[in-house]
N, C-alpha and C positions, 0 to 999 in steps of 0.2 A: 504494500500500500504506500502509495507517495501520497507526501505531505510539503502544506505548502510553510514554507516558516513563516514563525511571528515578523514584523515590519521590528526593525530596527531604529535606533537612535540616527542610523548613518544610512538611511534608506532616505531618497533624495526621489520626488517624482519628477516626472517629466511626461509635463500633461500636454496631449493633444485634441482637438475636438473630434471626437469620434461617436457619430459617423462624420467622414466629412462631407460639407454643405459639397453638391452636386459643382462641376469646376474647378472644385478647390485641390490643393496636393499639399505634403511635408514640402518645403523647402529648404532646410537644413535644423541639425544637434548644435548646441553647444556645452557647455558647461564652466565652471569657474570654481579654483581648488588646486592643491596642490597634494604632492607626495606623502607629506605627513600628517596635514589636517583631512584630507580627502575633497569629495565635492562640496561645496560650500551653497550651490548655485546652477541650476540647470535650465536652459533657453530652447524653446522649438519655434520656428516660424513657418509659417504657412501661406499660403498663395491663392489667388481665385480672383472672380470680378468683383467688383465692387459694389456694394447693397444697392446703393440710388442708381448704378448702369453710368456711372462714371469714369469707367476703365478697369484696369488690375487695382489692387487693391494685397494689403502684405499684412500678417496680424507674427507679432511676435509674445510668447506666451514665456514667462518666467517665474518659476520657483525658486525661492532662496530662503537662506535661514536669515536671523535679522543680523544686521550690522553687515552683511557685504556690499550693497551697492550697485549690483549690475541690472536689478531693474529701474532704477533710479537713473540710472546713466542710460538705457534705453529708452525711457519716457521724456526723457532731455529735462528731468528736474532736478532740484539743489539737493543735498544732502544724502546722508545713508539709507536712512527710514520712511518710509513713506507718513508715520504715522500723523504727523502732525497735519497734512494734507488730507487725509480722512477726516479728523475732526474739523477742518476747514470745510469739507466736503458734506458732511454733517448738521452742522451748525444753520443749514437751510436758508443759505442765501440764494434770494428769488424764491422762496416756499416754498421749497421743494426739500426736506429733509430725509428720506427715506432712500434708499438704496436706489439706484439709475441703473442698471442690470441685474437680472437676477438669471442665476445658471446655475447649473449642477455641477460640482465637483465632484471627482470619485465615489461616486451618488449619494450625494449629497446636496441638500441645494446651498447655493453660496450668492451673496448679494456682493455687488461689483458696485464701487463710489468710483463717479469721475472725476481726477484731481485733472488741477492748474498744468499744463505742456505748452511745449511749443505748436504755434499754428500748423504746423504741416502734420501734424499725428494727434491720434486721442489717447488717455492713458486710462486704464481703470485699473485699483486695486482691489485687494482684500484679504483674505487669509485663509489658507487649506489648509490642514493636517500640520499645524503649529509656524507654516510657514507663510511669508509674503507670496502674495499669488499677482502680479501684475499681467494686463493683456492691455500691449501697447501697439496700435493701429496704423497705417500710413494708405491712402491719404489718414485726413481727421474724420471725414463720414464716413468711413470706413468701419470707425466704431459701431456704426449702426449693425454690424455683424452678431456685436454684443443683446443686441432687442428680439432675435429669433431663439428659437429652443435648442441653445447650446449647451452640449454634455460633453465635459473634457475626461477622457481617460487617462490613468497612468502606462504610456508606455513602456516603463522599467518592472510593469505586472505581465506586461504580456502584448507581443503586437499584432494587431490584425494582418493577416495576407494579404486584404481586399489595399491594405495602405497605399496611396500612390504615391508616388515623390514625383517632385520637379527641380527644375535649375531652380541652384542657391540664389539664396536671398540677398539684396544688396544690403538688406537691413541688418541681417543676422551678422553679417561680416564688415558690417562699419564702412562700408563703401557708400552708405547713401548717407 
């Protein structure tokens, strides 16, 4: 009989939307961590058209434990944390205080706040499985991807066959 083991301290997801929205593909892994600490931080991006029928459209999805940074640095905002920008996000400026996406993580449902970015992308956070769950967008309506009924999987539980990939992302690799 096989057995699946307990999730660990140092089990790191890497969540994808699965199923993906019809067009859409993987367009690349990354991760963030070294030799002695391990991963620290893991990134998937993904590809397809754009909600509103305004071209391609790029959503990059990041898990981290807190204090690394690199969904911060993908959303093009200040600091380590997101956190402070949730309770900004929160605090219900334009009365609007309640969560701006709601999805399912590792089934589970999970409410998504949209923080402060740069014009060219949207960022929403929140928190999975003790960790920062960021899904940073390009274009910014793009985000609208976030308003359909999306379910992210852990692809470090198991990956679908059906998965499609495409050419890497210029976003995942800092080239945009």
């Amino acid at each position: 009989m096989l057995r699946q083991s307990a999730p660990t301290v140092d089990h790191m997801p890497l969540w994808c939307p699965w199923p993906l929205p019809p067009s859409w593909m993987v367009t690349g892994v990354g991760w963030a961590g070294d030799d002695r600490d391990g991963v620290k931080a893991t990134a998937l991006s993904c590809s397809g058209p754009e909600p509103l029928g305004g071209g391609p459209a790029d959503l990059v999805l990041i898990a981290e434990r807190p204090g690394v940074g690199l969904g911060t640095r993908f959303a093009g905002i200040t600091g380590i944390d997101p956190g402070y920008l949730i309770a900004e996000a929160m605090g219900g400026t334009g009365g609007h205080s309640g969560p701006h996406a709601k999805i399912k993580v590792g089934g589970h449902p999970t409410p998504l706040w949209c923080v402060k970015s740069p014009e060219d992308r949207s960022a929403y956070v929140s928190e999975a499985k003790g960790m920062w769950l960021y899904a940073v967008a390009w274009p910014a309506s793009a985000g609208y991807f976030l308003a359909e009924h999306v379910v992210l999987h852990d692809l470090s539980d198991g990956i679908p066959s059906e998965l499609v990939y495409g050419a890497p992302s210029p976003y995942l690799h800092g080239r945009a």
